[in-house]
N, C-alpha and C positions, 0 to 999 in steps of 0.2 A: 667071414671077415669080422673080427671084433670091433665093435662100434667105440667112437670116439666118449666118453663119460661128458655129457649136458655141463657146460661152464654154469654154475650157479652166479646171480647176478645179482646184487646189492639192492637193486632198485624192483626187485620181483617182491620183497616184502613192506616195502615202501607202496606199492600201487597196491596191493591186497589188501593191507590194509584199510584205503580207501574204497572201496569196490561199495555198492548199495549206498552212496551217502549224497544220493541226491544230484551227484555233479557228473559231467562228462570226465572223462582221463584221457589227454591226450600225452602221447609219447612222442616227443622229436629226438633228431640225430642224424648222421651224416646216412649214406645207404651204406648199408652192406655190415654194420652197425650190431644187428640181432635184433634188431626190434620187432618182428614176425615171428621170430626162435622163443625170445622173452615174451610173448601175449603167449604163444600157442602153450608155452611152460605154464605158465598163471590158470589158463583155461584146462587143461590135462588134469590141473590137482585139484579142481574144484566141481562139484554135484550140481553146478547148473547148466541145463540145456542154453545152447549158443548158436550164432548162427556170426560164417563168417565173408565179410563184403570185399573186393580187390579192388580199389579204383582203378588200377590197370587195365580192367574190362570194360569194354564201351558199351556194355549191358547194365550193367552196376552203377557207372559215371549217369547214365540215361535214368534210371529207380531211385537214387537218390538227389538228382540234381533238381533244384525247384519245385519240391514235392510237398505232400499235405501231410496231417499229424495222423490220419486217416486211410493213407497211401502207408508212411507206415508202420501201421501197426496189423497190415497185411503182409506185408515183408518180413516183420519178427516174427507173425503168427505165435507160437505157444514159447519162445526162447526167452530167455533173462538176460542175458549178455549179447550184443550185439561188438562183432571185433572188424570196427573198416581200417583197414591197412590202403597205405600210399595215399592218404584224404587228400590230398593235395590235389590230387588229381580230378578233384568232384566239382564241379560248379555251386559255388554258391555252399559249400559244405558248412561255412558259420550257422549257416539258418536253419539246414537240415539238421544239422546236431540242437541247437536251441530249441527247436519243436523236441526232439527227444527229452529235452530237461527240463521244458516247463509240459508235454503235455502226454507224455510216456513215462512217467515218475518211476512206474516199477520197472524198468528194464536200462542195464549201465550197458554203457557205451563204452568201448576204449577205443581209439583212434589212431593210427600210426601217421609220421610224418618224417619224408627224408629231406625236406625244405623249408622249415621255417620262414623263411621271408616268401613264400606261398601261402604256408599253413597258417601261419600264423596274421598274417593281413588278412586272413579272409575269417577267422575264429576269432580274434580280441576285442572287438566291438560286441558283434551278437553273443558272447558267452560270457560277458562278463558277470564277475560272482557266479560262474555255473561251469567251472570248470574245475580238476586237480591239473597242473601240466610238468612236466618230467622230462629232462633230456637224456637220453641212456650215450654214452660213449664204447668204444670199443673196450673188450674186457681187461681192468685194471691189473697191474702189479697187485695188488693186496687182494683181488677176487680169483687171480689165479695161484695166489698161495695158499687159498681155503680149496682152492680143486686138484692141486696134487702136491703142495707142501715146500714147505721156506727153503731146504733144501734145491730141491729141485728147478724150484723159479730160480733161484738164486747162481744156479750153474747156469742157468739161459740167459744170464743179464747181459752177457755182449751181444746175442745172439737178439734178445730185443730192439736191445739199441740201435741196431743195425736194419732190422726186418718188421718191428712193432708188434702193435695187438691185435691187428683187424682177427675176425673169427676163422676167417677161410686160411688164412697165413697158421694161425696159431695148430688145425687141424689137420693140415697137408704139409709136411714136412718133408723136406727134399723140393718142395715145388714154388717156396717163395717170391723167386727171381720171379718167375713167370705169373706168378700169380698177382704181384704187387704190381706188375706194369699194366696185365688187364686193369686194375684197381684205378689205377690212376690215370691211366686214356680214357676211363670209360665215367667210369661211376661219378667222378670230379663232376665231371664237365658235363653228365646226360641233363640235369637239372640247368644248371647255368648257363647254356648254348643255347637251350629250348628258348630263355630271354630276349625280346627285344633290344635289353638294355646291354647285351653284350653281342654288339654288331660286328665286332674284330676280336674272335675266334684264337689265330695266331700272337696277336700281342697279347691276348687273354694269357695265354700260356709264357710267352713269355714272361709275364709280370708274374706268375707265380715259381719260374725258374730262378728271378732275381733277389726274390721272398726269400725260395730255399738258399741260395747260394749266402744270404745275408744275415741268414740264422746268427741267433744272438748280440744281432747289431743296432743298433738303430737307428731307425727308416724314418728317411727322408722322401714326403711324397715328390718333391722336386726330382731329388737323385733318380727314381723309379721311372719318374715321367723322362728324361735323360736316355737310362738303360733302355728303355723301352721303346719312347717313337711316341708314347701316346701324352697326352695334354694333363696337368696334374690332376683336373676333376676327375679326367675319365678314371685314372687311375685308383682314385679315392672311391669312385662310385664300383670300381672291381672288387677293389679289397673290402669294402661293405659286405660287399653278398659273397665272396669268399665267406668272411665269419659268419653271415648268416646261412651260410650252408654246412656247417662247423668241419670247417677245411683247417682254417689257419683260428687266433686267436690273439689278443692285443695284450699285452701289459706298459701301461702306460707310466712316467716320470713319476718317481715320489718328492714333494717339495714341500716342507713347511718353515724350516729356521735359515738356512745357510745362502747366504746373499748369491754365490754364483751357482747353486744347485740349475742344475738343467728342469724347466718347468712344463716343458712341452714337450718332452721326447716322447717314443711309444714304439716298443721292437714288440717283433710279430713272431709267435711260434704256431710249430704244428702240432696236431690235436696228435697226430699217430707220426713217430719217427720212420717206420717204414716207408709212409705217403709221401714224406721229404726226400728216403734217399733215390727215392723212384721216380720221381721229378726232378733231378739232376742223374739219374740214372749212374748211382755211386752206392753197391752196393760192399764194396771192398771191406775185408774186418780190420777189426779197431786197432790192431800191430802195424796195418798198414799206408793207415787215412791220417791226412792232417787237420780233420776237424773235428773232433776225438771230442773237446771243449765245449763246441755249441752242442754239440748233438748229447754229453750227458746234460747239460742245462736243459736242452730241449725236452728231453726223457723227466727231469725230476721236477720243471716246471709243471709241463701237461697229464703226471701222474699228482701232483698236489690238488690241482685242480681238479680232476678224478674223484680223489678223494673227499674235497672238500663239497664237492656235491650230491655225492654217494650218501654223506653224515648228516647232512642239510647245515652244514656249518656258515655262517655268517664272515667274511674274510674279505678286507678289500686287498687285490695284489698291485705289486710294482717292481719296477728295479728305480734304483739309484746314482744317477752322477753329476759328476761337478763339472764346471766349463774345465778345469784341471784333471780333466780323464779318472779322477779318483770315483770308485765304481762299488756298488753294491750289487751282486748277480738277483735278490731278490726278496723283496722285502711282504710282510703281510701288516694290517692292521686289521684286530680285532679288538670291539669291548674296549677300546680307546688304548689298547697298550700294540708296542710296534716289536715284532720279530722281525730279526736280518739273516740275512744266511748266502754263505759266498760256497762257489761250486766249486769243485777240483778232484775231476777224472784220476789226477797221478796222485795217489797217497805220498808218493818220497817228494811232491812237490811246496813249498813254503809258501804259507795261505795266510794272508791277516785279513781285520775290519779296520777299516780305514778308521784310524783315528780323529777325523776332522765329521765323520759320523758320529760316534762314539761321544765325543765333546758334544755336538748339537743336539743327541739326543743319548741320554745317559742312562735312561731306563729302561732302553731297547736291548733286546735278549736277543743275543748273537752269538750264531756258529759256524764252522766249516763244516761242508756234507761231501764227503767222499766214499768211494765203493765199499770200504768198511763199516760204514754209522750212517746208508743212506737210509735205511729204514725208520729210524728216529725220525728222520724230516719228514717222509711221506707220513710218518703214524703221531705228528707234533697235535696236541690238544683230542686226538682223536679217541683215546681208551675212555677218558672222562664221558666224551658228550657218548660213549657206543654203551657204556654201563647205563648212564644215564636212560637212553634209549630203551635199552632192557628191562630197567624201571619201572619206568612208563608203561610199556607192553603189559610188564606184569600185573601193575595195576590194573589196567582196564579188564583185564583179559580176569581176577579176580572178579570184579567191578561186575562182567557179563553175567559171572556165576549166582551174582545172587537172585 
């Protein structure tokens, strides 16, 4: 059986690059992600002996939880690279890696994590200044046109939209349905059920059925607490640790000149379109659905994003509107200048920017993004800062030689 060709991933030379500079590498991201796939890749091309740790094991969680600089660097014995996957899972893993960085200098660590609001409380205190940290997302539009070409993605583009990026979906074809539901009965919810903080299980799901169903709207924690049965905190304190389990993601109101711009709004998307249509359990093609609209905004929102963290690009996002329903689908500010940019799935469909934008803000660089010209938007400022990058490399990489 011929093997599927390794998806090359953006942020593999991003972490190599840092490797030996003193600091841990920790890697988050939702499960099922590749982050296990992406270390063992980094470790396979490199000459250093390694040694690798599962917090899944109650052997492992026991050797590393509470342990001495001395305990170990009996565990590394002769390795340079130590790879703990699932840290989360470790007790106390802040301190256990900080003894690696102040008292194990020669030997890097990388760290995996499908939980940030885990990982992350228990690593941002003790490692501060002694960490690189990196989120990997499932694999982008733009990393799966460098693994089999513009062409080809570019026939799969309804087929995305509909099914997403996760690794196992993109590799088993013909098995999606089935595959995207284990995904989303399972994976979601093994981390956030494990919570004290989420005592009600079935509104849990509910609240994120209302999420999907409201795609490109904006959420009213009232409305939700409403649909749902549960109290508006609870609900706010769900949708927290959704994004901190990078399930869903927030884009919040853009407001600076225009008296009745809406100042507080915030619509919630999902990080992978698949994960959405499999939480409303709609996986029907795009001839046949009537939400055709959010679901490409969902797609060209959460692949901008993608990208913009792939380049380490600086970008705060938003959308736009008016108490007068007059709407921007999504706005960016960089470097103090603002791009706008309105969505629209049907090219024979008639698109403008609201003029009452345009007037409040004249120096804003606006366009329509349709299945014709979407790659302009996902690839906006990015040739510059990737030459840039190249640059850079090349310089140092000069620089080593002398």
């Amino acid at each position: 059986m011929k093997r599927n060709k390794i998806i090359k991933r953006y942020l593999q030379a991003n972490i190599t690059e840092r490797l030996f500079k003193g600091k841990v590498i920790i890697v988050l991201g939702a499960r099922q992600v590749g982050k296990t796939t992406l270390v063992e890749n980094i470790l396979s091309e490199l000459d250093y002996p390694n040694i690798g740790l599962n917090g899944d094991e109650a052997d492992v969680r026991e050797l590393l939880a509470d342990t001495t600089s001395t305990r170990l660097r009996a565990i590394v014995g002769k390795n340079k690279i130590v790879f703990i996957d699932e840290a989360q899972r470790i007790g106390n893993i802040g301190i256990t890696l900080k003894l690696f960085a102040d008292k194990l200098k020669d030997i890097q660590v990388i760290a995996t994590g499908s939980s940030s609001f885990e990982l992350t409380a228990k690593i941002n205190e003790p490692l501060t200044g002694r960490k690189y940290q990196f989120q990997l997302f499932a694999p982008s539009y733009l990393e799966m046109i460098e693994h089999h070409g513009l062409l080809t993605e570019n026939r799969l583009l309804e087929h995305r939209l509909i099914y997403g990026y996760y690794p196992e979906i993109i590799t088993h074809p013909g098995e999606e349905r089935e595959l995207l539901q284990l995904l989303s009965d399972s994976f979601l919810y093994k981390d956030l059920l494990l919570l004290e903080d989420v005592t009600k299980p079935i509104l849990f799901e509910k609240l994120l059925k209302a999420l999907a169903l409201q795609l490109g709207s904006e959420v009213s924690f009232n409305e939700l607490s409403r649909l749902t049965g549960v109290n508006h905190q609870t609900v706010e304190k769900y949708i927290i640790l959704l994004e901190k389990a990078f399930v869903i993601f927030r884009l919040p109101a853009f407001s600076r000149n225009v008296r009745n711009e809406i100042r507080k709004g915030k619509k919630f998307y999902f990080y992978d379109n698949g994960i959405r249509n499999a939480i409303i359990k709609n996986f029907q093609l795009p001839g046949q659905r009537t939400d055709m609209g959010p679901l490409w905004e969902n797609f060209l929102i959460s692949e901008r994003i993608k990208a913009l963290s792939q380049y380490n690009m600086d970008a705060d996002s938003y959308f736009w509107r008016t108490t007068q329903q007059q709407e921007i689908d999504y706005i960016e500010e960089s470097n103090q200048a603002l791009t706008a940019w309105e969505f629209k799935w049907n090219t024979k469909a008639k698109a403008k920017i609201s003029k009452t934008f345009t007037r409040a803000y004249p120096d804003a660089k606006c366009s329509v993004v349709t299945p014709d010209n979407f790659m302009d938007f996902l690839t906006e400022d990015l040739t510059e800062k990737k030459k840039r990058n190249k640059d850079l490399k090349s310089a140092h990489g000069n620089a080593g030689k002398r």
